[in-house]
N, C-alpha and C positions, 0 to 999 in steps of 0.2 A: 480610459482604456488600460487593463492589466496587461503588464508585460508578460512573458511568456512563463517566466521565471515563479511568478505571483499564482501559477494555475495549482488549485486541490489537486493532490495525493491521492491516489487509493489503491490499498492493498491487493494483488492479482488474485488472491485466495479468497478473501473476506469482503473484501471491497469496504473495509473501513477507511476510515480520513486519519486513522492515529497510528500515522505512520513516521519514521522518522530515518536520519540516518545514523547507521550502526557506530558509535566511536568507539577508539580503542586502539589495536593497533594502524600505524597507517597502510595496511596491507585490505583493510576493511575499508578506503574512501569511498567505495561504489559501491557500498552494500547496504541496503535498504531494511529497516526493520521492521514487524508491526506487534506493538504492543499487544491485540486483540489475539490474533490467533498463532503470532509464533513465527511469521512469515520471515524468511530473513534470503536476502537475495537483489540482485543489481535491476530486475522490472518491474516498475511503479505505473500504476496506469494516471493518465489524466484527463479521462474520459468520465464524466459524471453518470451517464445513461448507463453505461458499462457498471462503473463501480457499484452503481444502484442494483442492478441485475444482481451482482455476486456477492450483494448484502442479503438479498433476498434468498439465494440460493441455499445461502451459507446458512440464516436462520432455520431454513427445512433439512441441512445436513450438515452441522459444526463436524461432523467426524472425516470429511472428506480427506 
């Protein structure tokens, strides 16, 4: 059984998995980044059904 802790990432814009957290200053601990499309900000979904939706989304409109 995964702990809660162990659940995939994914970006609320893109709905990629390569997301990460932002370092740097420590003013940024709660800020979420995503390599893919630029997303930077403290909501990470960890919904896969979801995430999958806004991959798909995102491939018929990257300019949103």
């Amino acid at each position: 059984m995964k702990k809660s802790s162990d659940k995939t990432k994914y970006c609320p814009t893109c709905g990629s998995t390569d997301i990460f957290w932002a370092s740097g200053l420590p003013q940024l601990w709660s800020v979420w980044e995503c390599k893919k499309c630029g997303y930077r900000g403290a909501l990470v979904l960890e919904d896969g059904e979801l995430g999958a939706k806004l991959k798909e989304e995102w491939k018929k409109n990257p300019n949103k």
